[in-house]
MOPAC internal coordinates of N, CA, C and O (Angstrom, degrees):
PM7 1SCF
backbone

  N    0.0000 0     0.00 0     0.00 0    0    0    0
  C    1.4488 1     0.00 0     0.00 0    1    0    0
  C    1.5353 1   108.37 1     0.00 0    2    1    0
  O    1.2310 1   115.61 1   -34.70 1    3    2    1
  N    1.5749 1   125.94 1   145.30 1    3    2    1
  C    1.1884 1   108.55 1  -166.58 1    5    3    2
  C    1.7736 1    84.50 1  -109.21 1    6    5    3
  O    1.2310 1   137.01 1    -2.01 1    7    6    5
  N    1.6597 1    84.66 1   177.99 1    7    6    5
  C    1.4774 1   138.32 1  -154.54 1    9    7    6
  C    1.4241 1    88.96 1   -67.78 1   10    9    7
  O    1.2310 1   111.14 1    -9.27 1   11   10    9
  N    1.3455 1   134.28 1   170.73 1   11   10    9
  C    1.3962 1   142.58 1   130.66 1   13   11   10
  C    1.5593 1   120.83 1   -45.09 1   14   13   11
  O    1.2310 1   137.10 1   132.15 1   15   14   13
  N    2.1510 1    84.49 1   -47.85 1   15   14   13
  C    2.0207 1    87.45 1  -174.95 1   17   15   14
  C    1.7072 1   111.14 1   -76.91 1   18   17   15
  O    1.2310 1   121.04 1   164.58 1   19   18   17
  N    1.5588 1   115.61 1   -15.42 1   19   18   17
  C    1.2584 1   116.49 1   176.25 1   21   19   18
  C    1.4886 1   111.42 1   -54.45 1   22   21   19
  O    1.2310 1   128.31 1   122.11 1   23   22   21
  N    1.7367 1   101.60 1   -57.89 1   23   22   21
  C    1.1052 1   105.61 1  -161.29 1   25   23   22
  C    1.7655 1   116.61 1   -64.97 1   26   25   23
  O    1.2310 1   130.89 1   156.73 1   27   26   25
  N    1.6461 1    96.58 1   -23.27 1   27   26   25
  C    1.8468 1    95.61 1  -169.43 1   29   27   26
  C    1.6167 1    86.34 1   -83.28 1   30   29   27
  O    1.2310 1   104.39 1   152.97 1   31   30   29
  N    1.5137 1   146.42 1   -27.03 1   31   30   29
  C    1.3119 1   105.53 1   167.30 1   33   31   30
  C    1.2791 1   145.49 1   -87.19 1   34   33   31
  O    1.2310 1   129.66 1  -165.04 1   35   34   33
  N    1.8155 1    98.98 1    14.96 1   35   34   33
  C    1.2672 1   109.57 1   176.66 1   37   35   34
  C    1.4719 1   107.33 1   -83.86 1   38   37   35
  O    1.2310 1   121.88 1   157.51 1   39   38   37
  N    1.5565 1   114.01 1   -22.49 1   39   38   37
  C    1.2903 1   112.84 1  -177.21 1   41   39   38
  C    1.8822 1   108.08 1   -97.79 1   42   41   39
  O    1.2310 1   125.95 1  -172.85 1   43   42   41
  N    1.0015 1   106.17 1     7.15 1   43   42   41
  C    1.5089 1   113.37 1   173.93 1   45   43   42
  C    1.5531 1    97.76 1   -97.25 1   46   45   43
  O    1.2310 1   112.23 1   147.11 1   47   46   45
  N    1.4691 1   132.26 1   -32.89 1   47   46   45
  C    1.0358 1   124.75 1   154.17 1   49   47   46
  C    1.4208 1   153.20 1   -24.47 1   50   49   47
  O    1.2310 1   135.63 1   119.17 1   51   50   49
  N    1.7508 1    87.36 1   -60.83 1   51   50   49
  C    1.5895 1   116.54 1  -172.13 1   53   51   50
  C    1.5529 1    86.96 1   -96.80 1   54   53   51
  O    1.2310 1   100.48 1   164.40 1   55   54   53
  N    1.4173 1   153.00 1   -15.60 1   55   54   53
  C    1.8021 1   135.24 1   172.38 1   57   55   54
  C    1.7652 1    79.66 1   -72.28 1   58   57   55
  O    1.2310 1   113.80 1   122.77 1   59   58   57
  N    1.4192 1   129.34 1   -57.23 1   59   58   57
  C    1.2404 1   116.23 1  -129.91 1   61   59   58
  C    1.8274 1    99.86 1   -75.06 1   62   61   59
  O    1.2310 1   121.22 1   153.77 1   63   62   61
  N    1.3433 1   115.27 1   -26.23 1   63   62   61
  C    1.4712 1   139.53 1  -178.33 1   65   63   62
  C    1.8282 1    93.62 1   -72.78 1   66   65   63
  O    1.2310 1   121.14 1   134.41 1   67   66   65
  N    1.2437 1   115.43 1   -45.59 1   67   66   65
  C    1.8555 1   110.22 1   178.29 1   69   67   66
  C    1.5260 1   100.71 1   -68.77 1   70   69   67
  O    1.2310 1   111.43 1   123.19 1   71   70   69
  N    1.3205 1   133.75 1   -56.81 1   71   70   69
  C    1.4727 1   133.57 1  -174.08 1   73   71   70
  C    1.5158 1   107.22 1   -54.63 1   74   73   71
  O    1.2310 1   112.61 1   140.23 1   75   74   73
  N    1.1259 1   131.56 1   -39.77 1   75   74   73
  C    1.3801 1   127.99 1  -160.72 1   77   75   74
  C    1.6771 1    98.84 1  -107.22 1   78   77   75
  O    1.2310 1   112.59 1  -168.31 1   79   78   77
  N    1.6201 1   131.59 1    11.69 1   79   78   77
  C    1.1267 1   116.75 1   135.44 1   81   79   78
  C    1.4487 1   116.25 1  -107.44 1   82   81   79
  O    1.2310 1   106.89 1  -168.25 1   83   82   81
  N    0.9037 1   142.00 1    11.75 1   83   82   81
  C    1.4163 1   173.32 1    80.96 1   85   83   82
  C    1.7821 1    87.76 1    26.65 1   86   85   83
  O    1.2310 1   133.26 1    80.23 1   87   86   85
  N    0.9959 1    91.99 1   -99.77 1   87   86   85
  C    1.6251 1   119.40 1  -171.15 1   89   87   86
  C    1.9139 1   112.34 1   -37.00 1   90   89   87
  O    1.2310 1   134.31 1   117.20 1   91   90   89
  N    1.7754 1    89.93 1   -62.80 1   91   90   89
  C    1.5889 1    77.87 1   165.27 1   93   91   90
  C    1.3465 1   140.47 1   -84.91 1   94   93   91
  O    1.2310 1   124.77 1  -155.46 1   95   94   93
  N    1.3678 1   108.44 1    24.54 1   95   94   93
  C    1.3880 1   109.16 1   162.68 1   97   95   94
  C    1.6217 1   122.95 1   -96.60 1   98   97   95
  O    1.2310 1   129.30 1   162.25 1   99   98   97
  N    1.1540 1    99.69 1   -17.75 1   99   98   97
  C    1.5579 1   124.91 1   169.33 1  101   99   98
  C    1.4901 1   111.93 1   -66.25 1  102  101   99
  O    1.2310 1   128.48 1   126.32 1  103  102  101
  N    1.5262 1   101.28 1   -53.68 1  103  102  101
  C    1.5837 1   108.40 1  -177.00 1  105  103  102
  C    1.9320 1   108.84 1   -88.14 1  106  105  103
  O    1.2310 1   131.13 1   154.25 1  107  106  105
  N    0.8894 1    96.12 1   -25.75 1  107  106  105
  C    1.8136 1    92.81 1   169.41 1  109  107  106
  C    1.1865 1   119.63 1   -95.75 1  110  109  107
  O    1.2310 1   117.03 1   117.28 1  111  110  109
  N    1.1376 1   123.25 1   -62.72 1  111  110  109
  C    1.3889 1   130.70 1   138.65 1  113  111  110
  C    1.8333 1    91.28 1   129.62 1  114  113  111
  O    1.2310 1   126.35 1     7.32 1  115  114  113
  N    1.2164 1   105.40 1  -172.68 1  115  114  113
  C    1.5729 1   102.23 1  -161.01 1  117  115  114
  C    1.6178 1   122.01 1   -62.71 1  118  117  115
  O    1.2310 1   114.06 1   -45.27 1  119  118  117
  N    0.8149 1   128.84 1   134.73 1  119  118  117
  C    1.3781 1   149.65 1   151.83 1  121  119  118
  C    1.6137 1   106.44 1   -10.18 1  122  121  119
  O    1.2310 1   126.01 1   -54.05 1  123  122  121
  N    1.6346 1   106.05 1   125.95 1  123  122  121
  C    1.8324 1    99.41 1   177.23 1  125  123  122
  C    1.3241 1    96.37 1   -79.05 1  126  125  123
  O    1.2310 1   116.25 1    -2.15 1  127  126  125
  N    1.4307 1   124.72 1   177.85 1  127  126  125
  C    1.5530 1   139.91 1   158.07 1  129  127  126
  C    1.6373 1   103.99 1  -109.76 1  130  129  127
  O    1.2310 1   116.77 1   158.88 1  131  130  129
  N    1.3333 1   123.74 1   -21.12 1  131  130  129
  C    1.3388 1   122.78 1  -177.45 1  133  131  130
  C    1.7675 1   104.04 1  -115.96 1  134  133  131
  O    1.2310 1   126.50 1   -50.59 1  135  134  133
  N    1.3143 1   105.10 1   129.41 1  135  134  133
  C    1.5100 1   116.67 1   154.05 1  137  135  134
  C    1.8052 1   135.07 1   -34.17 1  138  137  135
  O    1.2310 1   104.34 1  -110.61 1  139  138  137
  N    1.0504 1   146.50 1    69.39 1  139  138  137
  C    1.2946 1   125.66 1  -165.06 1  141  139  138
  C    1.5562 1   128.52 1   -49.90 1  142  141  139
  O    1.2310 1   128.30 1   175.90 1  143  142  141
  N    0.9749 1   101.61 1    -4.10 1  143  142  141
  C    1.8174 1   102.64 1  -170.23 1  145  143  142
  C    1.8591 1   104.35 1  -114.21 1  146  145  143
  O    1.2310 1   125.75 1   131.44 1  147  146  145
  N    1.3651 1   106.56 1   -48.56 1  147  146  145
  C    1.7868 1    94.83 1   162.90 1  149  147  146
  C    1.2852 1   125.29 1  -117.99 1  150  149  147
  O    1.2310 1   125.09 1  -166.59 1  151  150  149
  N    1.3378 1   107.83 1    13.41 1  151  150  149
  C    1.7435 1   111.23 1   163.93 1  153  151  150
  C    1.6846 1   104.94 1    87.60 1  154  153  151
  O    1.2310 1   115.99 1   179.17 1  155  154  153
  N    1.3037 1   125.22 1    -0.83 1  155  154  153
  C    1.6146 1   124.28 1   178.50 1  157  155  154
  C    1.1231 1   116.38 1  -100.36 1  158  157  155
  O    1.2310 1   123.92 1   -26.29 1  159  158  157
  N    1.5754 1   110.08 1   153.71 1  159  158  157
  C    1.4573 1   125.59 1  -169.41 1  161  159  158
  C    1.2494 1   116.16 1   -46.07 1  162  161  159
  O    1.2310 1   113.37 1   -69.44 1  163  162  161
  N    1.4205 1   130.14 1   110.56 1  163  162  161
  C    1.7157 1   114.79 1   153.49 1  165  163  162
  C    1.2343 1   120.50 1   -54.20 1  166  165  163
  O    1.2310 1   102.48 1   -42.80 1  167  166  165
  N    1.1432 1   149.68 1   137.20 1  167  166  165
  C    0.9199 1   163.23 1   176.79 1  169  167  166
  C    1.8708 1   115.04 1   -84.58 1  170  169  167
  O    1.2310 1   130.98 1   -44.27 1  171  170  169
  N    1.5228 1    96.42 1   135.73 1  171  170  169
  C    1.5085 1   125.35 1  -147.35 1  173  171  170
  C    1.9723 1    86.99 1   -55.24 1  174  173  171
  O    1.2310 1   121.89 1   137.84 1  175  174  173
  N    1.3758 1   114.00 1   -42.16 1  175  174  173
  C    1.7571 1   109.31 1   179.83 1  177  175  174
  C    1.5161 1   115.05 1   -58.69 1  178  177  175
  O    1.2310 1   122.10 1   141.55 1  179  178  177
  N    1.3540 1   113.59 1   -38.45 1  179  178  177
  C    1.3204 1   124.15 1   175.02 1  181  179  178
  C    1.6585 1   106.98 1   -54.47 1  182  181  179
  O    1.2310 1   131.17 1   106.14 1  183  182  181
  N    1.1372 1    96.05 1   -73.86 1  183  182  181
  C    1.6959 1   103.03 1   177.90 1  185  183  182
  C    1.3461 1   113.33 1   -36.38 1  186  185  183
  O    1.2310 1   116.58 1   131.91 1  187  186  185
  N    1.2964 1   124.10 1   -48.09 1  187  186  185
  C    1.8173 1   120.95 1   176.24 1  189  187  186
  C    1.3832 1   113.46 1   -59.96 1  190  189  187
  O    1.2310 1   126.46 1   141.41 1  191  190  189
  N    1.4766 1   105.19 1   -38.59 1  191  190  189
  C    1.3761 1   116.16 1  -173.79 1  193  191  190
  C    1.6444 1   119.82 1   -62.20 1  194  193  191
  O    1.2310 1   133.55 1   101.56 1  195  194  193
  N    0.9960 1    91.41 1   -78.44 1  195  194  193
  C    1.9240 1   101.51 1   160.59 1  197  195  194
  C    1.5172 1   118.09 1   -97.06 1  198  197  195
  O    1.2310 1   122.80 1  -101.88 1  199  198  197
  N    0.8394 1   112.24 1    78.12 1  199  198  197
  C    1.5326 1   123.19 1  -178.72 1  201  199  198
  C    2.0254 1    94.74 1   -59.72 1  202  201  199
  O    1.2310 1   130.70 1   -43.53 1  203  202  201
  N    1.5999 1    96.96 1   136.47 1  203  202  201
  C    1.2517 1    93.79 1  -170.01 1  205  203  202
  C    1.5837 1   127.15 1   101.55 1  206  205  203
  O    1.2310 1   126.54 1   163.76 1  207  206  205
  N    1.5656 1   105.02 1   -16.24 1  207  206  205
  C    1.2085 1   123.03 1  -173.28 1  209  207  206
  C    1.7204 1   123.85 1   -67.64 1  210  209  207
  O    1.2310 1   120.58 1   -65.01 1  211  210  209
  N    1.4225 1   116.50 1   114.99 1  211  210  209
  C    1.1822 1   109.45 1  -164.66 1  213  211  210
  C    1.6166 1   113.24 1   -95.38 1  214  213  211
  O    1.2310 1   124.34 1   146.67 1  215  214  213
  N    1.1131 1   109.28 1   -33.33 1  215  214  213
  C    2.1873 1   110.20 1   177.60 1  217  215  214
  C    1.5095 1    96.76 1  -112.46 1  218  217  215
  O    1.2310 1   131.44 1   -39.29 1  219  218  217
  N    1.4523 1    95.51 1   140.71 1  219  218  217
  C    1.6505 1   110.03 1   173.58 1  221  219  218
  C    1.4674 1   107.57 1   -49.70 1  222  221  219
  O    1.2310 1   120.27 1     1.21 1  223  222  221
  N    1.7401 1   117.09 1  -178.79 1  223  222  221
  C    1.3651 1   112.53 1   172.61 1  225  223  222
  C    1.3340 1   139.63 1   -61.70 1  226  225  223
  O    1.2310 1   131.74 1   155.76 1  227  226  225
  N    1.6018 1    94.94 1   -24.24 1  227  226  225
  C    1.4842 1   100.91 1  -174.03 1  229  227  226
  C    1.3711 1    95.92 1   -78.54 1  230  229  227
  O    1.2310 1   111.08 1   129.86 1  231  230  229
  N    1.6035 1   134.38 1   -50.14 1  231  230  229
  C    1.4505 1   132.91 1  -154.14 1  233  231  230
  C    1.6483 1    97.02 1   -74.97 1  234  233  231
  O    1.2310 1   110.00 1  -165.39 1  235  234  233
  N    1.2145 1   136.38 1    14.61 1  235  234  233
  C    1.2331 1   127.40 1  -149.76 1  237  235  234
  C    1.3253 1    86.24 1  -130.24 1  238  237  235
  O    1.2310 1   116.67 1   136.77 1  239  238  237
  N    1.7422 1   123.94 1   -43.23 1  239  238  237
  C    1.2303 1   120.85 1   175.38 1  241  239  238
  C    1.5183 1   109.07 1   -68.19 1  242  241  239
  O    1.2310 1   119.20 1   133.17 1  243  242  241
  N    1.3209 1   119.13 1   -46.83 1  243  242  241
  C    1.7523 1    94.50 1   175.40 1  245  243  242
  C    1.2968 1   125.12 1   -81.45 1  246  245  243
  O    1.2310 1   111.63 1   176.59 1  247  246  245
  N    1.4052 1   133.38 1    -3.41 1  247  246  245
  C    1.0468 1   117.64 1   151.90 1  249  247  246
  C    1.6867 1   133.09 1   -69.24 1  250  249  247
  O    1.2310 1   128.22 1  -175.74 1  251  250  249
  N    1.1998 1   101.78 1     4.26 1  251  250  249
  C    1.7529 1   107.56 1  -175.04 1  253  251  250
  C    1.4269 1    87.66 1  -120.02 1  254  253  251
  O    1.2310 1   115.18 1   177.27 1  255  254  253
  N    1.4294 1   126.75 1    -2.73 1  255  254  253
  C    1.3888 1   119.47 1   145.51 1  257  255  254
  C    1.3697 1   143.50 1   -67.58 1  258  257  255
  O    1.2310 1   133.39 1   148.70 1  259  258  257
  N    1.7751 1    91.72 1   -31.30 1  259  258  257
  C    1.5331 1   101.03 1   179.32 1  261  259  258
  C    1.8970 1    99.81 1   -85.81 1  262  261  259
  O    1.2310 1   117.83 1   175.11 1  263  262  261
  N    1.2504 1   121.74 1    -4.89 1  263  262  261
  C    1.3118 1   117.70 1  -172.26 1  265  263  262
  C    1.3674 1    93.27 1   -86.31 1  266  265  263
  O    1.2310 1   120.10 1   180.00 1  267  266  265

């Protein structure tokens, strides 16, 4: 059974995990729905993932290929 102190840093956790996606949505700013390089849907996991995200996964992997 947990602690009191377990439990308040599990919940100091999950504010500090809400503020800091909080934050980067402010500083990245919203999520595309369209790809820039072949025009297809990012997909809704992508978008949570990298919020801010402009080419789907695949176009994202070859461009950090050509880098």
């Amino acid at each position: 059974m947990a602690d009191d102190a377990d439990r308040a840093q599990e919940l100091a956790a999950t504010l500090n995990d809400t503020a800091l996606m909080a934050h980067r949505r402010r500083v990245i700013g919203p999520a595309h729905q369209w790809c820039i390089d072949c025009g297809g849907g990012i997909p809704i996991e992508r978008q949570r993932a990298a919020p801010g995200a402009m080419r789907c996964f695949d176009c994202q992997q070859a461009a950090e290929r050509r880098w």
